[in-house]
Structure formats: C-alpha cells, structure tokens
C-alpha positions as MATLAB code, in Angstrom:
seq = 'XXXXXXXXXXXXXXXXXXXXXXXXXXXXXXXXXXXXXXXXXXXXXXXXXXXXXXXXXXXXXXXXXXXXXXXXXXXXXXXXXXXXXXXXXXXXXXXXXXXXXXXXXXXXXXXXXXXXXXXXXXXXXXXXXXXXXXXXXXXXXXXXXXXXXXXXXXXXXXXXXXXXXXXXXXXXXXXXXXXXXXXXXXXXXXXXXXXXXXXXXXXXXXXX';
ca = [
       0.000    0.000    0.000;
       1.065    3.720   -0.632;
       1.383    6.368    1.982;
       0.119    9.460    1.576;
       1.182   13.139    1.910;
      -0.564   15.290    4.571;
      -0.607   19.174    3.749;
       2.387   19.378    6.205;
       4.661   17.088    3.900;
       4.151   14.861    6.512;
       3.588   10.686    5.223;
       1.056    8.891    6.424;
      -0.166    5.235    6.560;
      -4.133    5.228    5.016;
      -6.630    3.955    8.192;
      -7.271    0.089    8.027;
     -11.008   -0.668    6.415;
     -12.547   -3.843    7.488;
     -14.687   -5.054    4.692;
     -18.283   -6.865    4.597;
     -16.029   -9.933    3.779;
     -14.258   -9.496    7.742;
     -18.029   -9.044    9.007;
     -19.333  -12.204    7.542;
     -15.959  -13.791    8.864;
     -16.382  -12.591   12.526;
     -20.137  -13.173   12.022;
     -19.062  -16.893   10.825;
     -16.862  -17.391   13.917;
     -19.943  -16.505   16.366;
     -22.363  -18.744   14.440;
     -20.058  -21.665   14.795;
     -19.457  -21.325   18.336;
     -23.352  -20.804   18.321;
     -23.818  -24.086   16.414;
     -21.165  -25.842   18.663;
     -22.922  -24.968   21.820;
     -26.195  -26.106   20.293;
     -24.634  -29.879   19.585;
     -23.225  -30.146   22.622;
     -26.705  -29.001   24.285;
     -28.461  -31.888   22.300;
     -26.102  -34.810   23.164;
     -27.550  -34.818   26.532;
     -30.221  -37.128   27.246;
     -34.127  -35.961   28.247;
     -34.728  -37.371   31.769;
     -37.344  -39.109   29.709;
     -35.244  -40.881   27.671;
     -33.041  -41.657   31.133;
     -35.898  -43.435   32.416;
     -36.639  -45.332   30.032;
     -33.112  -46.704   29.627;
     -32.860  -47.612   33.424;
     -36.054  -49.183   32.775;
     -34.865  -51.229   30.321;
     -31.816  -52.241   32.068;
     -33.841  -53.053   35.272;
     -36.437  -55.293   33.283;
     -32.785  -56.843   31.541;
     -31.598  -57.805   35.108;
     -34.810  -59.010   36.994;
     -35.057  -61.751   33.126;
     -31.559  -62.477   34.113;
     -32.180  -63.208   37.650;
     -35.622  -65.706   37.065;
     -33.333  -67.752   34.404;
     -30.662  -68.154   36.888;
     -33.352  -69.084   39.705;
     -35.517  -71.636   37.091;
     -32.198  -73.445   36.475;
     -31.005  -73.623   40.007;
     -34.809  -74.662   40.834;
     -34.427  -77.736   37.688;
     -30.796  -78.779   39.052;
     -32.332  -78.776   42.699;
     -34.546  -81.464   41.575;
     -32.523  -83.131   39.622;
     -30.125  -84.024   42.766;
     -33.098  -85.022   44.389;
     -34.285  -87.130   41.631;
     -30.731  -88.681   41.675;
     -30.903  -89.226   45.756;
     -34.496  -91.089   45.679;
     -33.235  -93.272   43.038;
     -29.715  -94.061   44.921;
     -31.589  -94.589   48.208;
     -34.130  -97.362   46.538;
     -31.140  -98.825   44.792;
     -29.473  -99.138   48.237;
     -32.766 -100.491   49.774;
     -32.900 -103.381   46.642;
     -29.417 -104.026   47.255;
     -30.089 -104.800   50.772;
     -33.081 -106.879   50.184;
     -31.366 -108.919   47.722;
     -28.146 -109.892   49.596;
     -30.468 -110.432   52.761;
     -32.767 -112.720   50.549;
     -29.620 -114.492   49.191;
     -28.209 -114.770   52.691;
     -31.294 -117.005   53.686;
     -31.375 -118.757   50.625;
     -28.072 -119.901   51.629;
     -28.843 -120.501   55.091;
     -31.936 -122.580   53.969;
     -30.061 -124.706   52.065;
     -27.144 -125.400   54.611;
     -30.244 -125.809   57.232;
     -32.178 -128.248   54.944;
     -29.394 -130.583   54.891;
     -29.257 -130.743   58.550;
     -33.072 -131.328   59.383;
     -32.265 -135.465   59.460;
     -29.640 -134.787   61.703;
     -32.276 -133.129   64.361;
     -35.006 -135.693   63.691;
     -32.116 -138.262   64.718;
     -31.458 -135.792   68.134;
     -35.218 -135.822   68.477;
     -35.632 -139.514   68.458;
     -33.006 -139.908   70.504;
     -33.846 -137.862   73.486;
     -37.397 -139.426   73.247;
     -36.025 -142.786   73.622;
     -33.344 -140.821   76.894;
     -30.178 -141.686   74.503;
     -29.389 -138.629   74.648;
     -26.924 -137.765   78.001;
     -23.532 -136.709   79.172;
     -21.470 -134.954   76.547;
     -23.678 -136.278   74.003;
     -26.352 -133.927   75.307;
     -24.325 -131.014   75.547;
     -22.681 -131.319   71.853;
     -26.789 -131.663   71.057;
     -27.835 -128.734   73.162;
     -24.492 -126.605   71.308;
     -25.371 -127.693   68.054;
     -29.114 -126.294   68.474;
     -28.099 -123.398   69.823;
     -25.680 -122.581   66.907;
     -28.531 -123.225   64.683;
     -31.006 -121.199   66.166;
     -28.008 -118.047   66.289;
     -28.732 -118.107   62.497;
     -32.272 -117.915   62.523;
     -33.629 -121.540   62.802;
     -37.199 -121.859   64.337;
     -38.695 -125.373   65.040;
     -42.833 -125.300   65.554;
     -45.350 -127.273   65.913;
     -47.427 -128.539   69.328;
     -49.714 -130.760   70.390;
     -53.411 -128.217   70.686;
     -52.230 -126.012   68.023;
     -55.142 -125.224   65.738;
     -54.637 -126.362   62.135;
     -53.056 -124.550   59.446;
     -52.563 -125.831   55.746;
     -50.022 -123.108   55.233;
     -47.292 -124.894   57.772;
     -49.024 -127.943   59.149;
     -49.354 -131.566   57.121;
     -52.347 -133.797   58.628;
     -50.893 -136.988   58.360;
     -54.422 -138.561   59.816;
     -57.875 -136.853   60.617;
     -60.603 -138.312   62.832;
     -63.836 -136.463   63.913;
     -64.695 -135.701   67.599;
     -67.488 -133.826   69.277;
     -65.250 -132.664   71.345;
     -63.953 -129.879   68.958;
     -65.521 -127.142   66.988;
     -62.747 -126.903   64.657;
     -59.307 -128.527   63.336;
     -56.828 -129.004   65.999;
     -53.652 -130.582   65.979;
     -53.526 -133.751   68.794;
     -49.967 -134.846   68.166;
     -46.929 -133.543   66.250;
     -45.020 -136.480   64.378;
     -42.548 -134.479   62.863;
     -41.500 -130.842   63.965;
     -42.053 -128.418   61.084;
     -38.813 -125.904   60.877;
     -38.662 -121.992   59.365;
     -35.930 -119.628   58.855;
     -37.150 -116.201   59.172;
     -40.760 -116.080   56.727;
     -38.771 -119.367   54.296;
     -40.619 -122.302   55.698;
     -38.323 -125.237   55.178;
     -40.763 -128.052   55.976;
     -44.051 -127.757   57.515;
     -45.092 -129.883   60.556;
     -46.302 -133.379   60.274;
     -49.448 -133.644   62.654;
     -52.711 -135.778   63.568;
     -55.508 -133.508   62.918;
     -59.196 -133.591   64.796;
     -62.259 -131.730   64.175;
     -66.204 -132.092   64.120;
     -68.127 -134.574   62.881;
     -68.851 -134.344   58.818;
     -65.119 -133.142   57.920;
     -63.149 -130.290   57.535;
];
C-alpha cells in the first residue's frame, strides 16, 4: 500500500477498512461457536429418555435373575431325583443280599433237618446224656443263632399253610381242626418255611 502526503509534507499510513467480507468472517466465527454450543446441548439425554433406559436395564436384570433361579430350581430337583433313586437302589441291594443270605442258610439248614429228627428220636427214647447232650444242646443253639425256628405242638389249631395232617378223625369234642400230636417238627428260617409240621388232625363230625 502507498502512503500518503498530509498538507504538512508529513507521510502517512491510510486507516485500516474492514470489509463486509471481515463481518461475515467474525459473524461466521460466532455462528459456529453458536452451532457448537447447540450440539453439545443436544447430546444430553431428556430425563425421559433416562428413564426409560434404566427401565430397560432393570427389566434386563430381573429376566436375568428368574433364568438363573428356574435353572437352580431344575438342578435342585434333579439331585433329588438322583438321591431317591440311589436310596431305593441301596434299599434293593439290601433286600437282595439279605434274601440271598437265607437262601443260603436254607439250604445249609435243609441238609441238617435229618440230623435233628435223629437228636429228636433220641432224646425221646433218653439216649441222649452226658457230653452227648451237651454237643446236642451246642449244636441247636448254633442253629437257632442263624435264625432256625422249630414249631409245631400238640393243641395247636390247624393250618394248611405250615401244618401236614398226616391222619384226621372227627370228635365232638372240637368245633374246629386241631392238631392232637406232632409227628414231625415243622422248621422256618425267618418267613422261608423249610418243611411244615407233620401232625394228627381232629375236628367235628362231617369233615373239615
């Protein structure tokens, strides 16, 4: 730019003109600002919009929480399913070896019935004395330690289920079967009957 000449002589620098174009500049800078304010106003959520957000996480959490309870509630039952069934399967197990255990015994017992038919006889006839009745009275002790029951008495009434009537006769004297004598003693261990009781039977006229 050119300096100018006052009337003294004197040079001088012409005064600085801001144009429409530095107007619209500043104006420009204060509208942006304006317009940067304004975002920044709208980025921030409406307590409306707050609400319904912790709403929504709320309703997320409490879904959350009844799944986790349903499957602790379905694994809950399935231990107890898986007790019951270990607890019956304990109780079969114990039936069964207690069933086989008397089986066993049964069969060991059955084989020695003779052998106490012979004592019987014996100490009928008064064979049976000095050591010979004490190994007798041992031996049927041990036997009844593992569960052997002998039955069967004269006056007993009759019953099918454990007694066999050898021979009947009818007496007015009775109103129903009775047992008068007991040929044979009938033996159980436990419910197992292992031979039922041979008896004479008596009961009133016409039968039973």
């Amino acid at each position: 730019m050119n300096r100018l000449t006052d009337v003294r002589g004197t040079r001088v620098d012409p005064p600085l003109m801001l144009g429409p174009a530095g107007r619209t500049a500043a104006g420009g800078g204060a509208g942006a600002a304006d317009a940067g304010g304004g975002t920044s106003a709208s980025a921030q959520p409406s307590p409306q919009e707050q609400g319904h957000k912790h709403e929504h996480e709320q309703g997320h959490e409490q879904g959350h929480g009844h799944g986790i309870r349903a499957e602790l509630r379905e694994r809950t039952a399935d231990l107890q399913r898986l007790k019951a069934e270990y607890d019956n399967y304990r109780k079969r197990v114990r039936r069964d070896r207690l069933a086989i255990r008397e089986i066993a015994v049964a069969n060991v017992l059955g084989r020695l019935l003779p052998v106490l038919d012979a004592l019987a006889e014996a100490r009928e006839q008064g064979e049976v004395t000095g050591g010979f009745e004490h190994v007798a009275r041992a031996l049927e002790t041990e036997l009844a330690g593992v569960g052997l029951r002998h039955f069967g008495t004269a006056g007993d009434a009759f019953d099918p289920a454990v007694h066999e009537a050898v021979s009947y006769r009818s007496s007015d004297r009775f109103d129903r079967l009775i047992c008068t004598a007991v040929l044979r003693s009938g033996y159980r261990v436990g419910v197992q009957l292992l031979r039922p009781a041979s008896v004479t039977v008596a009961g009133p006229p016409g039968g039973p």
